[in-house]
VODOGU-519659 format. One record per residue: residue number from 1; residue in one letter; x, y, z of N, C-alpha, C in turn. Coordinates in nm, 4 decimals, decimal comma, m for minus. Atoms other than C-alpha are relative to their C-alpha. Layout:
# residues N
+------+-------+----------+----------+----------+----------+----------+----------+----------+----------+----------+
| zati | fitor |      nxx |      nyy |      nzz |     caxx |     cayy |     cazz |      cxx |      cyy |      czz |
+------+-------+----------+----------+----------+----------+----------+----------+----------+----------+----------+
|  NUM |     a |        X |        Y |        Z |        X |        Y |        Z |        X |        Y |        Z |
...
+------+-------+----------+----------+----------+----------+----------+----------+----------+----------+----------+
END
This chain:
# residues 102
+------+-------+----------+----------+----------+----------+----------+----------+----------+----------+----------+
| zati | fitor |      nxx |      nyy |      nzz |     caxx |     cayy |     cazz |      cxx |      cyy |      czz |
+------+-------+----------+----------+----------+----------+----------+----------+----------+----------+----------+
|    1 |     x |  m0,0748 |  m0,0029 |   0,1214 |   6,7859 |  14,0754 |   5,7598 |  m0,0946 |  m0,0015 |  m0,1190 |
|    2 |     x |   0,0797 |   0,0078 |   0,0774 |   6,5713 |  14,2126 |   5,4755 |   0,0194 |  m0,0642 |  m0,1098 |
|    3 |     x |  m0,0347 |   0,0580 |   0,1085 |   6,7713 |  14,0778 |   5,2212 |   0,0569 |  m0,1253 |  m0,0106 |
|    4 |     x |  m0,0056 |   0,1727 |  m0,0683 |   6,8338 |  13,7297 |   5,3637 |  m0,0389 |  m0,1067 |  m0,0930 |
|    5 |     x |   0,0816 |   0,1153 |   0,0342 |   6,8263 |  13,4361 |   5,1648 |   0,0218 |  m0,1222 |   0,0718 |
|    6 |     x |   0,0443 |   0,1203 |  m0,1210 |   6,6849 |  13,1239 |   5,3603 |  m0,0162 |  m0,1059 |  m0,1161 |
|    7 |     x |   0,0298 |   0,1486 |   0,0065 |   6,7349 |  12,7771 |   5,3157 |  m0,0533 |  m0,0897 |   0,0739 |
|    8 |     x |   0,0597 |   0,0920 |  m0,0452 |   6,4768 |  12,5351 |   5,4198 |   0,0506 |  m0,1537 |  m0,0351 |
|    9 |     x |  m0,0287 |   0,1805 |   0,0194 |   6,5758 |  12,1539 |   5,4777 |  m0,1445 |  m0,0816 |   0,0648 |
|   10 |     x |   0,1207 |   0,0635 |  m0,0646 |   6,3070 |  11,9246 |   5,5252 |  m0,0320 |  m0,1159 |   0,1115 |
|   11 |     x |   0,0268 |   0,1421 |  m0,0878 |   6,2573 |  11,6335 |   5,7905 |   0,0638 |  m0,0915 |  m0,0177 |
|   12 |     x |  m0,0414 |   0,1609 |   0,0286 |   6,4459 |  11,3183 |   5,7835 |  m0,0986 |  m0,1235 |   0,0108 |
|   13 |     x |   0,1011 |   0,0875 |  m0,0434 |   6,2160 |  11,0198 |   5,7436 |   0,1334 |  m0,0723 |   0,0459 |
|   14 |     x |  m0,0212 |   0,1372 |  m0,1210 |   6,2581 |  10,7504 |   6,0039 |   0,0525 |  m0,1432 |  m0,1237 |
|   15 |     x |  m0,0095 |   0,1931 |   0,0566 |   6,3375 |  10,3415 |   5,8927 |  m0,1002 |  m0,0527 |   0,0278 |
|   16 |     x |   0,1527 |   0,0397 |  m0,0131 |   6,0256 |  10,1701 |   5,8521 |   0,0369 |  m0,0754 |   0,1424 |
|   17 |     x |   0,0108 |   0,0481 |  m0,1457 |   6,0990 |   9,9878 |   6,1695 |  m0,1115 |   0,1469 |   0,0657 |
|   18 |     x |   0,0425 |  m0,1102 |  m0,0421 |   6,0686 |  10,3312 |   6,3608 |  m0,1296 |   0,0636 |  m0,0487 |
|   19 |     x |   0,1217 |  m0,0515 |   0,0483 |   5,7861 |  10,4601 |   6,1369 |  m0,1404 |  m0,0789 |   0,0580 |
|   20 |     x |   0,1260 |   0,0527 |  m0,0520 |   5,5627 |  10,1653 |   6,2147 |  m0,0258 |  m0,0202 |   0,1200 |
|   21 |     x |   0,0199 |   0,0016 |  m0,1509 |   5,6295 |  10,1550 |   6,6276 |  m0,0264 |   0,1212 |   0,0657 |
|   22 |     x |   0,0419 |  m0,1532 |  m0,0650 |   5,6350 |  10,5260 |   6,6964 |  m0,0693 |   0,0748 |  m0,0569 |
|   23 |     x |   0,0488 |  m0,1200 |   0,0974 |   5,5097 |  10,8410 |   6,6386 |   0,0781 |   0,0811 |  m0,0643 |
|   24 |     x |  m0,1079 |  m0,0077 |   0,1295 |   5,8057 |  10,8957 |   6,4118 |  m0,0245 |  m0,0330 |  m0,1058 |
|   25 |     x |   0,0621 |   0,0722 |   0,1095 |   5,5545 |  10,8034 |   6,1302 |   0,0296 |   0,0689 |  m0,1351 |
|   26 |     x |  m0,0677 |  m0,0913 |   0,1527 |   5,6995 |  10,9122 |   5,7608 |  m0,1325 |   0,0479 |  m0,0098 |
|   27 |     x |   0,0753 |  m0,0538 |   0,0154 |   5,3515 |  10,9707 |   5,7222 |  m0,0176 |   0,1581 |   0,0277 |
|   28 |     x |  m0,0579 |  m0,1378 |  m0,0535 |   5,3695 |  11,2549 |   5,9385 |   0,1140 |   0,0963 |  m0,0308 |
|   29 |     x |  m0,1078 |  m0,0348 |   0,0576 |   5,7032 |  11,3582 |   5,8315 |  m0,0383 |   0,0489 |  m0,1576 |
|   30 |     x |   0,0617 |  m0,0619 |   0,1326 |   5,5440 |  11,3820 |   5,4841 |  m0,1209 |   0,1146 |   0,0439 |
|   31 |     x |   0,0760 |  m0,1162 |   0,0144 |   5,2880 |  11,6515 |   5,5884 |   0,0644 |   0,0810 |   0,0182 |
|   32 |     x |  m0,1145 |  m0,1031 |  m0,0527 |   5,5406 |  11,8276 |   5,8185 |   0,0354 |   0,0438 |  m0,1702 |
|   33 |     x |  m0,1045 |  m0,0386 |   0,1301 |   5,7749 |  11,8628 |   5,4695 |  m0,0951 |   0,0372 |  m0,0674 |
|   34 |     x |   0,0528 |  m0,0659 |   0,1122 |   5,5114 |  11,9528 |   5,2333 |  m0,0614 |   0,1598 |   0,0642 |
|   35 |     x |  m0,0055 |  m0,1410 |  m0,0706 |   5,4311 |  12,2430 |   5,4942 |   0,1449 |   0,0603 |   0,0050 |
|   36 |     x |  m0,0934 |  m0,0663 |   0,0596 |   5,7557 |  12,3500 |   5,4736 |   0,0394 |   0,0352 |  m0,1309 |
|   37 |     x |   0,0267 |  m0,0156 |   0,1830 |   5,7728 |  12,3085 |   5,0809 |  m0,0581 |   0,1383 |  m0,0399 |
|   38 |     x |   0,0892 |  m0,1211 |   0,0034 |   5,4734 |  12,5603 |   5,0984 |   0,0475 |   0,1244 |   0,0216 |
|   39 |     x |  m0,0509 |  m0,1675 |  m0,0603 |   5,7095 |  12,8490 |   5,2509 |   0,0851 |   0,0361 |  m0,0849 |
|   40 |     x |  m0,1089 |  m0,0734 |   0,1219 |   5,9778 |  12,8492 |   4,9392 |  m0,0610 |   0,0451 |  m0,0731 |
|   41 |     x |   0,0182 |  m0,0798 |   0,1397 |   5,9278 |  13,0934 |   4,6904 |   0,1137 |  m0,0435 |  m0,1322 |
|   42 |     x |  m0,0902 |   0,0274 |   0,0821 |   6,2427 |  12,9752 |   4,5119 |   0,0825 |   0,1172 |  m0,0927 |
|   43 |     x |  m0,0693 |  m0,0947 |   0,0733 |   6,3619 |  13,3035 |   4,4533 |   0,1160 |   0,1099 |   0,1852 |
|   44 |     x |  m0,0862 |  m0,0340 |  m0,0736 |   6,4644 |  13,4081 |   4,8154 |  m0,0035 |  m0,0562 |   0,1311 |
|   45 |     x |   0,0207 |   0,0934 |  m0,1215 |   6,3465 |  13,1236 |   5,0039 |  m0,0045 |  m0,1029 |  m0,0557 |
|   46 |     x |  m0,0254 |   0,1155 |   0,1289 |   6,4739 |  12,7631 |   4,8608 |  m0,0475 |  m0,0860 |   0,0753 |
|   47 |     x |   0,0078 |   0,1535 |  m0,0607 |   6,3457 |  12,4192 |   4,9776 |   0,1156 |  m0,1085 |  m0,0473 |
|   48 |     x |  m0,0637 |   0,1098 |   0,0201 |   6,6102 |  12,1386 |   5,0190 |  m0,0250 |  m0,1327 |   0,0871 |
|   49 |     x |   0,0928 |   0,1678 |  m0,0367 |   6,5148 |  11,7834 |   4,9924 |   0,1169 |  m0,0938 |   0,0078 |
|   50 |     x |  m0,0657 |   0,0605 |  m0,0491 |   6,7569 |  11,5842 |   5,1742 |  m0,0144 |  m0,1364 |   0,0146 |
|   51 |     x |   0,0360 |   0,1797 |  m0,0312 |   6,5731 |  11,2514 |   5,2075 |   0,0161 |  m0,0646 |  m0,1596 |
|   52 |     x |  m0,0806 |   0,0087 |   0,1183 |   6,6803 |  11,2170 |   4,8399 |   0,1079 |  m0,0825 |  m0,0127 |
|   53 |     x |  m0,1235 |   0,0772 |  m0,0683 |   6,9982 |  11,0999 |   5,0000 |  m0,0278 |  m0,1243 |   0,0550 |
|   54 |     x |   0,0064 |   0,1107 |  m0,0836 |   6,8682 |  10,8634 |   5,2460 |  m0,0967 |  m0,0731 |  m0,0042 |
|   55 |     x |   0,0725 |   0,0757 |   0,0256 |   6,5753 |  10,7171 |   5,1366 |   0,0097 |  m0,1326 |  m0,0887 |
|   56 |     x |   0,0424 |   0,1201 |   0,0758 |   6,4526 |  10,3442 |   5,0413 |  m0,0908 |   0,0790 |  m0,1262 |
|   57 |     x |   0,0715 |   0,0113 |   0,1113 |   6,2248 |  10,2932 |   4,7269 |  m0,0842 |   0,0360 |   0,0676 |
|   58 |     x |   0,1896 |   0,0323 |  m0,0180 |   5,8829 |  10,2920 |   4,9541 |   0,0279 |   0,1556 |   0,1015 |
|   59 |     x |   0,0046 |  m0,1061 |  m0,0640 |   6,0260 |  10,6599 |   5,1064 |  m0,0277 |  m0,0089 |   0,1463 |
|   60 |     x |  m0,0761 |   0,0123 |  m0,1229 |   6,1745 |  10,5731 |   5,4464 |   0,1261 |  m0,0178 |   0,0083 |
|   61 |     x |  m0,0679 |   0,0439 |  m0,0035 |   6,4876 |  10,6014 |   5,5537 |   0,0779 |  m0,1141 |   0,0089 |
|   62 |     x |  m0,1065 |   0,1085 |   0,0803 |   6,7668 |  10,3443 |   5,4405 |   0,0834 |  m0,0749 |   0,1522 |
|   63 |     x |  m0,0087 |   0,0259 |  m0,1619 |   6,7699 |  10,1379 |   5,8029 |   0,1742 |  m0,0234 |   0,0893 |
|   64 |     x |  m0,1319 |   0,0340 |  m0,0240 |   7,1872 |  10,0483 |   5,7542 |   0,0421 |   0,1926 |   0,0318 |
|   65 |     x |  m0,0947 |  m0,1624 |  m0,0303 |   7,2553 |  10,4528 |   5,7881 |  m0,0757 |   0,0567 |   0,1374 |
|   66 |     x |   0,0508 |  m0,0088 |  m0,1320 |   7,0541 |  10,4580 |   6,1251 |   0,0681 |  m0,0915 |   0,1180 |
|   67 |     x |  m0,0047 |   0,0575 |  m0,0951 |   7,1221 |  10,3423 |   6,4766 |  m0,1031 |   0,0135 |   0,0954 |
|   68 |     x |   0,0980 |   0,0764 |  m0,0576 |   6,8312 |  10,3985 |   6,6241 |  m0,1338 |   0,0853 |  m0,0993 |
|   69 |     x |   0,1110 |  m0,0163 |   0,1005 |   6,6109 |  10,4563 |   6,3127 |  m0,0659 |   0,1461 |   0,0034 |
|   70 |     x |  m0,0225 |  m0,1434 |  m0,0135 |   6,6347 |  10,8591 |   6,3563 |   0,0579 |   0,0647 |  m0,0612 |
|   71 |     x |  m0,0791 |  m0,1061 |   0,0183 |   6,9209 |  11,0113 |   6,3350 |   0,1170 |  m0,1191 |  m0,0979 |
|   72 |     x |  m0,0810 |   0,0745 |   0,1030 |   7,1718 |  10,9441 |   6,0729 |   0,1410 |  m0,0202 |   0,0657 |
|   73 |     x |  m0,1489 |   0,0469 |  m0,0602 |   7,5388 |  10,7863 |   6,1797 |   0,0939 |   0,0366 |  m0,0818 |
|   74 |     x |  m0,1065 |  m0,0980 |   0,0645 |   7,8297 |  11,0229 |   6,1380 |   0,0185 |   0,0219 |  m0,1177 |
|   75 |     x |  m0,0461 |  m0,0311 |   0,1536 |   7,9563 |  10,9208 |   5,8122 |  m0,0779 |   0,0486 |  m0,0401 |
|   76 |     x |   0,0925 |  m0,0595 |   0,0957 |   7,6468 |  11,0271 |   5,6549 |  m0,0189 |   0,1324 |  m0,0051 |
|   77 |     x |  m0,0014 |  m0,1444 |  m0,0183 |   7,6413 |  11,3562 |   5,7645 |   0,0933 |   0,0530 |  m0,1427 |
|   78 |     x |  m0,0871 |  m0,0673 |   0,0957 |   7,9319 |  11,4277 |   5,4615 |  m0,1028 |   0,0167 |  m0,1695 |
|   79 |     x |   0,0944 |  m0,0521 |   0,1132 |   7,6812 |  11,3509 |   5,1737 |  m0,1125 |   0,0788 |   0,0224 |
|   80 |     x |   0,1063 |  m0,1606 |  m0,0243 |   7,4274 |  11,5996 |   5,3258 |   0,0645 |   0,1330 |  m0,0170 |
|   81 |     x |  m0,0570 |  m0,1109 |  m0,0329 |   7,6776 |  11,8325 |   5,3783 |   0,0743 |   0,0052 |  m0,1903 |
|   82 |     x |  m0,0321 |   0,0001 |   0,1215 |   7,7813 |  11,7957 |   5,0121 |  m0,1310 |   0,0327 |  m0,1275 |
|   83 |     x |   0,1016 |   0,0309 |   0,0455 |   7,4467 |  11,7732 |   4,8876 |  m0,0721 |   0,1866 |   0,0405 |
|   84 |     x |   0,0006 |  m0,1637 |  m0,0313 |   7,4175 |  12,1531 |   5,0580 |   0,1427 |   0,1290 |  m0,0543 |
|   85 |     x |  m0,0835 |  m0,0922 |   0,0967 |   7,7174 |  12,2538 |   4,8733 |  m0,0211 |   0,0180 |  m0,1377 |
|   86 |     x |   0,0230 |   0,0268 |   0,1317 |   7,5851 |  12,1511 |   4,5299 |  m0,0829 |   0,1077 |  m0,0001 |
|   87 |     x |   0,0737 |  m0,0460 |  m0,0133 |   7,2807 |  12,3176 |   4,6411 |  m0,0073 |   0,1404 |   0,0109 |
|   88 |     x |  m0,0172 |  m0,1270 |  m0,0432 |   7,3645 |  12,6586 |   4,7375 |   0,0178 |   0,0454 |  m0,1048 |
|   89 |     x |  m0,0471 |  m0,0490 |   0,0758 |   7,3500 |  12,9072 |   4,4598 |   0,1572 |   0,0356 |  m0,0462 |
|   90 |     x |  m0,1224 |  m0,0168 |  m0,0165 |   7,7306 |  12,9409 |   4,3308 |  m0,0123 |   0,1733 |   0,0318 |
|   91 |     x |   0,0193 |  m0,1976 |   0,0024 |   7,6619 |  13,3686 |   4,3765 |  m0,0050 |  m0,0198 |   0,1933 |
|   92 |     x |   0,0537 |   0,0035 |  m0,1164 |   7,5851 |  13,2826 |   4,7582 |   0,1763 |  m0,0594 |   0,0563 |
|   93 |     x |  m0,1403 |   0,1022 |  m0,0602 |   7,9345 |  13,0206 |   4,8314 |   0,1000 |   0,1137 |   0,0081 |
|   94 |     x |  m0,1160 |  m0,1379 |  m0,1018 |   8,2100 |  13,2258 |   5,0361 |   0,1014 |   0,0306 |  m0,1836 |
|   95 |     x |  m0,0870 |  m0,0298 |   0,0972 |   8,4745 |  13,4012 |   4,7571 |   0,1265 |  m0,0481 |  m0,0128 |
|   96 |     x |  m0,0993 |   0,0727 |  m0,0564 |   8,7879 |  13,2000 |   4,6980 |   0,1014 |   0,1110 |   0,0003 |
|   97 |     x |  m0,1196 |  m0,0780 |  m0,0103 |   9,1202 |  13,3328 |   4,7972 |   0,0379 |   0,1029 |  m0,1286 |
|   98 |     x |  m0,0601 |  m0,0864 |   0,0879 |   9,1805 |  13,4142 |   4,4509 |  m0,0709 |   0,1538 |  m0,0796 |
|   99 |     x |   0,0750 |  m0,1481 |   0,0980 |   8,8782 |  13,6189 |   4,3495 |   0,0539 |   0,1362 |   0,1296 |
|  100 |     x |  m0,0363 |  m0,0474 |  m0,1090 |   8,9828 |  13,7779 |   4,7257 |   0,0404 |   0,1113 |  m0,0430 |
|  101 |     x |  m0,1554 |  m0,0606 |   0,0510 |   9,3267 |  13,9293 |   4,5902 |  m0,0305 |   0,0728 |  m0,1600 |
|  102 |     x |   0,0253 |  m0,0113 |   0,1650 |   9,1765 |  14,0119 |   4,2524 |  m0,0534 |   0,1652 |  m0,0016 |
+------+-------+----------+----------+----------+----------+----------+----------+----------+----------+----------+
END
């Protein structure tokens, strides 16, 4: 698709628990993401920064929206998924019924 525009999301950091026992280290997670960062042009390739949402102050995830200091627990999924509707150029978001009929 030559004319494809791509959205990049970046990594979820971990809960400092997780960061400091595994190799789930935000550290890592911060290089990963700034290598991805590196691939938007911002004109037909966007970076979205999701840990925005779920991060503490010291940039680890927020340990009450984890269960096992990973992956985020259901509810949360709606402000990402909102947070990718804001995000999306309005020229890109499906056409509503009414422009449809128009």
């Amino acid at each position: 698709q030559p004319n494809a525009t791509i959205f990049i999301q970046i990594i979820l950091h971990t809960t400092p628990e997780k960061s400091a026992s595994t190799n789930f280290k935000n550290e890592y997670i911060n290089g990963y993401n700034e290598a991805i960062k590196g691939l938007a042009d911002n004109t037909t390739i966007y970076y979205i920064d999701i840990n925005q949402l779920f991060d503490d102050g010291n940039g680890a995830m927020r340990a009450e929206l984890s269960g096992d200091g990973v992956h985020l627990k259901a509810q949360h999924y709606i402000p990402w998924r909102d947070l990718l509707l804001r995000t999306v150029p309005a020229s890109l978001a499906p056409a509503t019924t009414e422009t449809q009929t128009a």
